[in-house]
SERO-4910 file (N, C-alpha, C, O; in steps of 0.05 Angstrom, whole numbers):
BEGIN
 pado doro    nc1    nc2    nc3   cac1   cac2   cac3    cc1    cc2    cc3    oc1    oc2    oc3
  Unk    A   1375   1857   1923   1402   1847   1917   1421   1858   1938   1423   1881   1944
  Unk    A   1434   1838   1949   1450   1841   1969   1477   1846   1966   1490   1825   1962
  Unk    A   1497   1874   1967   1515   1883   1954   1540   1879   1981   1538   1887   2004
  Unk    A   1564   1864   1967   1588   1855   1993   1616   1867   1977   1629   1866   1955
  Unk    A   1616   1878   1999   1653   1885   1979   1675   1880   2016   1673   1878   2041
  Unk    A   1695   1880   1987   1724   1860   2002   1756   1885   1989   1761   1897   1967
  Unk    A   1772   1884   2020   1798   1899   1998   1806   1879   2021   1797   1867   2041
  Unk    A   1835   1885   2000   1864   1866   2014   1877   1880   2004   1874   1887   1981
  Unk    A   1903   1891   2024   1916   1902   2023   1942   1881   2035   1937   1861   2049
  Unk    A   1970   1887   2027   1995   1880   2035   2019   1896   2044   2027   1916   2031
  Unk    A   2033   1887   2072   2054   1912   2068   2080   1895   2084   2070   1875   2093
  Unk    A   2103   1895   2090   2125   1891   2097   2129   1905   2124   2150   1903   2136
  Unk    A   2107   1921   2134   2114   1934   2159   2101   1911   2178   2085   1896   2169
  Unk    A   2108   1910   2204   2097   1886   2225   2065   1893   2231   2054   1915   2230
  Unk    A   2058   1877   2234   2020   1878   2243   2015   1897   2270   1996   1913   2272
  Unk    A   2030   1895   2283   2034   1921   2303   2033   1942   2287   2011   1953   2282
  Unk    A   2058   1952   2276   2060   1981   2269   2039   1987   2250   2032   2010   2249
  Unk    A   2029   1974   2238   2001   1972   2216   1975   1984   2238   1962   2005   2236
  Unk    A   1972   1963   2261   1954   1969   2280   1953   1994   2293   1931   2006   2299
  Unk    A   1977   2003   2298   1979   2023   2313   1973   2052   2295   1956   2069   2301
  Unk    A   1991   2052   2274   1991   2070   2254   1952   2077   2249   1942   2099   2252
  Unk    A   1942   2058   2243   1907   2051   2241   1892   2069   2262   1871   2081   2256
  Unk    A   1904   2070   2288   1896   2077   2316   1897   2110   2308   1880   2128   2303
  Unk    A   1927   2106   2309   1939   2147   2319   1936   2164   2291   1946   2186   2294
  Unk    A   1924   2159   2263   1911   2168   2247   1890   2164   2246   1881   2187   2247
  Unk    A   1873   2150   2246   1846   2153   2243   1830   2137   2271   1805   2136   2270
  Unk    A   1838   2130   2286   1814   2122   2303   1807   2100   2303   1786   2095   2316
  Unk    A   1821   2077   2288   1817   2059   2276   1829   2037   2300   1853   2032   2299
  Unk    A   1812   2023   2323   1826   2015   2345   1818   1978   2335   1797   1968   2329
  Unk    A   1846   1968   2339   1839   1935   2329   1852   1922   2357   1870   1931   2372
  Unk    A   1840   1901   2359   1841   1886   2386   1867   1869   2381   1873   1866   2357
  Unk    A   1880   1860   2400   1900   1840   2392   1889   1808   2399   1882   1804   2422
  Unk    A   1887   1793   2385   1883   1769   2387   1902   1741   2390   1925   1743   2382
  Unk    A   1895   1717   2400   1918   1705   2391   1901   1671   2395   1887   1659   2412
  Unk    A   1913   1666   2366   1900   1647   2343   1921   1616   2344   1943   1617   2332
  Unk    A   1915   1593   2358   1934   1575   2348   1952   1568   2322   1976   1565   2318
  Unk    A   1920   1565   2301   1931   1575   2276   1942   1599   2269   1964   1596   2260
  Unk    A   1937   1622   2270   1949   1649   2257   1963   1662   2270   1968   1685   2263
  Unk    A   1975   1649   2298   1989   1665   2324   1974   1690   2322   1952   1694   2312
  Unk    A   1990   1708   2334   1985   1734   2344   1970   1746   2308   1978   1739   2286
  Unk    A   1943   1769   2317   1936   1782   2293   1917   1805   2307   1918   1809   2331
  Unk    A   1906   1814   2296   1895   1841   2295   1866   1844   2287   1862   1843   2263
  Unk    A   1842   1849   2305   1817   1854   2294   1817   1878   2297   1832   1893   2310
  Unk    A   1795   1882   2282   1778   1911   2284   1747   1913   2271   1745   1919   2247
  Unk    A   1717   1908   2289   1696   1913   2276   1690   1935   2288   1695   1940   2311
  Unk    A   1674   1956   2267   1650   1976   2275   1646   2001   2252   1642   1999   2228
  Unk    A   1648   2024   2270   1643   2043   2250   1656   2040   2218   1643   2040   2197
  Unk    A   1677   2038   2220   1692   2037   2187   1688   2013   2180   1693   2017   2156
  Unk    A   1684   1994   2181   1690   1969   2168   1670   1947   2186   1670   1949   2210
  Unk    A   1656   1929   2173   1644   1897   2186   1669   1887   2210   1670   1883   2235
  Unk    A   1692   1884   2183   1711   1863   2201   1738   1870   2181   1740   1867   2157
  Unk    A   1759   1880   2201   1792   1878   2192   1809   1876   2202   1818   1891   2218
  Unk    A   1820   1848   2191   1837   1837   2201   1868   1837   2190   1871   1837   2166
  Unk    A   1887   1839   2205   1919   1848   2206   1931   1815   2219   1935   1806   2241
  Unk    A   1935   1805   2194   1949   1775   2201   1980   1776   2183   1985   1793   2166
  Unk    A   2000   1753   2194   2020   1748   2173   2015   1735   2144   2002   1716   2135
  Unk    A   2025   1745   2139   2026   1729   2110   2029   1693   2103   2016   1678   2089
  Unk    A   2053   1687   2119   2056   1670   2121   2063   1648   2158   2078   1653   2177
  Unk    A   2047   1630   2153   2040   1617   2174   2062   1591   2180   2061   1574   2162
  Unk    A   2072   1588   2192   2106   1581   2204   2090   1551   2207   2095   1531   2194
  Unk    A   2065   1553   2233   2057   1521   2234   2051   1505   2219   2057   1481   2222
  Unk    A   2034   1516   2198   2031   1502   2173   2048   1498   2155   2039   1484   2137
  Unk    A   2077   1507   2150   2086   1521   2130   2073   1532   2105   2077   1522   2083
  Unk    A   2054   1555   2110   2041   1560   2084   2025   1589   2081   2007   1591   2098
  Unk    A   2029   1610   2063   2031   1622   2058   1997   1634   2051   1982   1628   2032
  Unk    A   1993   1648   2069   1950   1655   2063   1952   1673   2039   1930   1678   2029
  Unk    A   1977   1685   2025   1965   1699   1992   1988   1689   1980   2007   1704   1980
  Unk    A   1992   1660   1969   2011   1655   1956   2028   1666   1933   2052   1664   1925
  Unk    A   2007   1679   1927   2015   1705   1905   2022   1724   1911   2019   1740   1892
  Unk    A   2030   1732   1928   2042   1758   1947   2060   1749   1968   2059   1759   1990
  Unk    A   2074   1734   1964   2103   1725   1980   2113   1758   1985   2116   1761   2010
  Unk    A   2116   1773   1977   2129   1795   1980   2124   1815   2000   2131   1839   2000
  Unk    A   2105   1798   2023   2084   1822   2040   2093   1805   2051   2095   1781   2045
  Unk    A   2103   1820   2078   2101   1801   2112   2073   1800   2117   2069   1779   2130
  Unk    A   2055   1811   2113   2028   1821   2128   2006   1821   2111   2009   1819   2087
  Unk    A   1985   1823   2122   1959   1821   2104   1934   1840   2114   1930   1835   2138
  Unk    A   1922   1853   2108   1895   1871   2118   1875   1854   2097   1876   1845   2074
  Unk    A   1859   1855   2115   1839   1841   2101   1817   1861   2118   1814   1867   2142
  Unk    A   1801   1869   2093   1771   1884   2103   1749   1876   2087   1751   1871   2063
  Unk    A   1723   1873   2102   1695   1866   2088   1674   1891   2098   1676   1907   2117
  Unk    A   1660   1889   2084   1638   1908   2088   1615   1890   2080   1610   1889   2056
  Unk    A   1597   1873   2101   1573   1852   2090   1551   1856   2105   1534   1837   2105
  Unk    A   1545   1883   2123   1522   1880   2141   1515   1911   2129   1527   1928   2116
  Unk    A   1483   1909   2140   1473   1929   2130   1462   1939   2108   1455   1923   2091
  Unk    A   1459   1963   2103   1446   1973   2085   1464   1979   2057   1486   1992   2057
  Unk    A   1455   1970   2040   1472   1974   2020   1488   1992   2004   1510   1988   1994
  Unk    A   1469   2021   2004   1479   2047   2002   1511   2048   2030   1535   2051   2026
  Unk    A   1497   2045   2058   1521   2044   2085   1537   2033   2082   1556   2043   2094
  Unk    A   1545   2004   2061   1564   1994   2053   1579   2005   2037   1603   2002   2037
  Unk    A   1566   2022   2021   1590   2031   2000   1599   2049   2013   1623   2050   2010
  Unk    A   1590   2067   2029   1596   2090   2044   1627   2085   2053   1646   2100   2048
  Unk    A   1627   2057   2071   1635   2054   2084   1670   2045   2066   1693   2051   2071
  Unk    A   1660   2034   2051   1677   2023   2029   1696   2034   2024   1720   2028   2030
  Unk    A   1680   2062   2003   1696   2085   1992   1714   2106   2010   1731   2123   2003
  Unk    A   1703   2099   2034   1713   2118   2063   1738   2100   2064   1757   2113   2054
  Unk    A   1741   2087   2068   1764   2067   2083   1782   2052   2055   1805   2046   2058
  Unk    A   1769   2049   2033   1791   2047   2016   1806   2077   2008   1829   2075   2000
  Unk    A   1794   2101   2011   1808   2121   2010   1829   2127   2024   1849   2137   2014
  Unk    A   1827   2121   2054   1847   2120   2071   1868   2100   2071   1892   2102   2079
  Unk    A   1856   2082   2063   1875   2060   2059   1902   2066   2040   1926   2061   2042
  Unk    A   1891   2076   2025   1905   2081   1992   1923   2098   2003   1947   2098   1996
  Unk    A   1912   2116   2021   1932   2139   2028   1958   2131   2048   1978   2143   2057
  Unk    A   1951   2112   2050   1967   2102   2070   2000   2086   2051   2001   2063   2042
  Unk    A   2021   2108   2052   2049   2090   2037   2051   2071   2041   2057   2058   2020
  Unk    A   2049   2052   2073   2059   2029   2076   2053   2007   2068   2066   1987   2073
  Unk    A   2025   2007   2052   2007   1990   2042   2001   1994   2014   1997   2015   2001
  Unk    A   2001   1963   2007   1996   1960   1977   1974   1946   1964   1975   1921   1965
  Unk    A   1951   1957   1950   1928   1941   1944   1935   1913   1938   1959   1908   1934
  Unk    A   1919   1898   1938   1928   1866   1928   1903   1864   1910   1907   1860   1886
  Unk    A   1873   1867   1920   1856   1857   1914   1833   1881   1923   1836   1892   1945
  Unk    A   1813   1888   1906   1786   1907   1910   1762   1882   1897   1762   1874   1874
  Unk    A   1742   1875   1921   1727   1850   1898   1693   1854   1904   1686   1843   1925
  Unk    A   1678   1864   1894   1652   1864   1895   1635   1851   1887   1634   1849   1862
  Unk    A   1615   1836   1902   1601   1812   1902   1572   1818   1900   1564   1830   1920
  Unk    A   1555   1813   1885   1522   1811   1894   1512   1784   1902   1525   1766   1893
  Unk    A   1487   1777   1922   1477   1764   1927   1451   1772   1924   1441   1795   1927
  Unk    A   1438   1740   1914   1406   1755   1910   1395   1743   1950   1373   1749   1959
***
């Protein structure tokens, strides 16, 4: 059984200062990207996390809003944990939602764990 977990976090601070803040505490280095659809955003794969991504909340070209239910966040973190070993997943999980949590500027939205057979 193939075990996937997901956090989403929200915060009002810019995807920069999120990025950066990520960097000069933990080591946490995300690439800058730039997305027709999502303009400017923020990766980060490897040691802590599969894949996390630092996008806006809401998308100006579309007019439309990627957590409609969280209007109240300029920003969005989005992290997965789906490669690997399953025990290494949670590892990785519990590591980085800890830090996350610790982090004031950010507010859980969503913690979601999935099995696949």
């Amino acid at each position: 059984m193939k075990k996937l977990y997901f956090l989403k976090y929200g915060s009002n601070k810019s995807k920069k200062e999120i990025s950066e803040l990520l960097n000069n505490k933990w080591d946490i280095t995300c690439s800058e990207h730039d997305s027709f659809y999502f303009g400017v955003y923020f990766s980060y794969c490897g040691l802590y996390a599969d894949r996390l991504t630092i996008t806006d909340n809401y998308i100006p070209l579309s007019d439309e809003w990627l957590d409609e239910e969280n209007k109240e966040f300029c920003t969005l973190i989005e992290v997965s944990f789906i490669n690997g070993k399953n025990s290494d997943k949670l590892s990785k999980y519990k590591f980085l939602k800890n830090v996350l949590n610790q982090v004031d500027i950010l507010s859980m939205i969503s913690d979601k764990y999935f099995e696949e057979n």
